[in-house]
C-alpha positions, 0 to 999 in steps of 0.5 A: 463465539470466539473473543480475541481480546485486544492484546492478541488481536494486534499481535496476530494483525501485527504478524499478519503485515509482517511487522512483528519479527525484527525485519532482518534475515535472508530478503525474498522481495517476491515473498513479501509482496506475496505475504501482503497481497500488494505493494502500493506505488506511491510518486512521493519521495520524502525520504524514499518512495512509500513502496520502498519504505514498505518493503524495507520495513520487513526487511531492512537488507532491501534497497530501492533498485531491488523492486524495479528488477521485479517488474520490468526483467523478471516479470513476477510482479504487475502493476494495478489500481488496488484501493491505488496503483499497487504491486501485485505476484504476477501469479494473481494475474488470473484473479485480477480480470473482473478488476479490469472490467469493474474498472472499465465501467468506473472510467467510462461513468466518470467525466474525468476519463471523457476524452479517453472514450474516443475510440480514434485517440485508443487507436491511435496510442495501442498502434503507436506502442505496438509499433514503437515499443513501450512508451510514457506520457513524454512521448506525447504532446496533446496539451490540457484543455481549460483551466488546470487544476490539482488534477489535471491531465492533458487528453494522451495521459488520460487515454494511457490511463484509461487502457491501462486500467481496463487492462489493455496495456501494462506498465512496461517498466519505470525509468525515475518513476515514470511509467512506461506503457507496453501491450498487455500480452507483451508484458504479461506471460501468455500463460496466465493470460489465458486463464479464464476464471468465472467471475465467482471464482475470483470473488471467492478467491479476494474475499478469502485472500483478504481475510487470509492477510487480515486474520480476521475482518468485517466485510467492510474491512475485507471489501476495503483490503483490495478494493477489487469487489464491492461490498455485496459481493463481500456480504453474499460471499460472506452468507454462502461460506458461514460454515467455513467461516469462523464467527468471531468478536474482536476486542477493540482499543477502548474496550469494546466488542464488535463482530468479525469473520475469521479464516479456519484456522484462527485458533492454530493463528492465534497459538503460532502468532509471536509476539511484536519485535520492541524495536521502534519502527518508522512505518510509511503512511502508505504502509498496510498496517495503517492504510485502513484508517478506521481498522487501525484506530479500532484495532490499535487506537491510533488515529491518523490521517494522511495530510499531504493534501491538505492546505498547510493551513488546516494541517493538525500535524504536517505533509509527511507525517510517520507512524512510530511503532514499538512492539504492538502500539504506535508510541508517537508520529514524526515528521522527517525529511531527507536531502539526498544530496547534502546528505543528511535526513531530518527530523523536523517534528516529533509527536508522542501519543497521548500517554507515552512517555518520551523516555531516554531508551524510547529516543535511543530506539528512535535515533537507531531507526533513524540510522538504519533509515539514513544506511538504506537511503546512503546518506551519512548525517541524522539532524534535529531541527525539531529541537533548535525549534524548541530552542528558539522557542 
């Protein structure tokens, strides 16, 4: 049995999502969406969108128009629902159909998506886009029916969702982050819509994917990497390749030992694996390297929750709370928010994790992130509120 102690477990997790060199050199979006398996989309924009941060935190020459070329003039990424709407290479197209029908059969179980089973409504919306062209949810004006809540959706916005999860349209293109719905065979190449793996095929290549971009996993961590098979899909895949397989034991955060897959070539990994760049990184709460809570909290002993959706009340921290990460620990967590227009991004609290140091080189390391992030965004002012706070305090 090979035992990865904890040290090298993070450096090759670290390594693995892209976040242990300097995120700097020559800028290949395609290449890093690749590396990662997928990119989730997220509307929020509290300094910028969660899949632009993401992507600017491996490599800092990315800007924000560079992702939306991708998608709607190259064609080389597509859009699905991951574990949420992501980015996925357009070349995963093939290994992304049995998705479209496990998704099929969740809308169609969920009372949610009732009025979306209405064949006449389904009609209705494909002949007016196979007409008009893509269209968004604007374009539309059923209204919702009863009382609103979080959330609702008028009956038009829940039938384009339900085709667009079972595959039948694709997202065409965004225009400020609205969706635009075109026919799938107008948007994806008909090339790769005429694969047709068996559904095994495609189980073995997510699970083998998966573990590829974990480096080493349970089943429950590779299952929970997509979201694309269920978990007894991942254990039988896991029984009918043990040979393949490398057994491993992974060392946690607080010293103990828990059970894992790894790829074949995890020796050569754990060799060739380098070590976390100590530039302090401000990590998106969407980004991969902490998107798995429980991964993250046994691998790197942080323990995070994201509370946008929590009352204001029942916050332990705030709405949009940041990750800090310096070489291969998270040293602290943020909050900041930015004013496009005025020009400035603020940083309105500021959290070191218990036993860390705040010192004067770690608020240096901070304050030079916080000005790469205010170049990439274009405004030109970083504020502190967090410590007139302490002032008045």
């Amino acid at each position: 049995m090979l035992r990865i102690a904890n040290r090298d477990a993070r450096r090759l997790w670290l390594d693995a999502q892209g976040l242990a060199p300097a995120p700097t050199g020559a800028l290949d979006v395609l290449a890093i969406i690749k590396a990662l398996g997928f990119v989730q989309l997220d509307t929020i924009r509290n300094v910028t969108r969660a899949h632009h941060h993401i992507l600017w935190s491996r490599n800092q020459n990315y800007r924000e128009p560079m992702l939306g070329r991708h998608l709607a003039r190259d064609r080389t990424v597509f859009e699905h629902f991951t574990h949420d709407a992501s980015v996925l290479p357009m070349e995963f197209y093939p290994m992304w159909v049995r998705q479209f029908d496990r998704m099929r059969r969740k809308v169609e179980n969920s009372a949610y998506y009732g009025p979306a089973h209405d064949e006449n409504a389904r009609a209705e919306i494909r002949a007016r886009i196979e007409a008009e062209g893509p269209l968004s949810t604007h374009d539309f004006d059923t209204k919702i029916e009863g009382e609103r809540e979080m959330w609702s959706r008028p009956p038009h916005k829940r039938t384009l969702d339900y085709l667009w999860l079972c595959g039948e349209l694709a997202t065409s293109h965004r225009e400020n982050f609205t969706k635009f719905y075109d026919l799938s065979e107008r948007v994806i190449p008909d090339h790769l819509r005429a694969i047709g793996h068996e559904d095994e095929i495609q189980i073995d290549w997510l699970c083998r994917e998966a573990l590829d971009r974990l480096a080493f996993g349970t089943t429950g961590e590779i299952q929970r990497f997509w979201d694309a098979v269920d978990l007894q899909d991942v254990k039988a895949w896991a029984e009918g390749n043990r040979k393949r397989l490398v057994p491993v034991e992974i060392e946690t955060a607080d010293g103990a030992w828990i059970s894992a897959f790894a790829a074949p070539d995890i020796e050569s990994r754990l060799t060739a694996a380098a070590a976390a760049t100590t530039r302090l990184r401000i990590v998106n709460p969407f980004d991969p390297a902490v998107r798995d809570r429980n991964r993250a909290l046994k691998l790197l002993g942080f323990d995070y929750r994201n509370e946008i959706f929590v009352p204001a009340a029942n916050r332990r921290w705030g709405y949009y709370v940041y990750p800090l990460l310096e070489g291969d620990r998270f040293v602290g967590r943020t909050e900041i928010k930015a004013n496009r227009n005025a020009g400035y991004i603020d940083v309105t609290r500021l959290w070191p994790e218990p036993g860390v140091k705040w010192t004067t080189n770690r608020q240096a390391k901070f304050e030079a992130e916080l000005a790469r992030m205010a170049r990439f965004i274009g405004v030109g002012e970083i504020r502190h509120s967090h410590l007139s706070d302490k002032r008045d305090g």
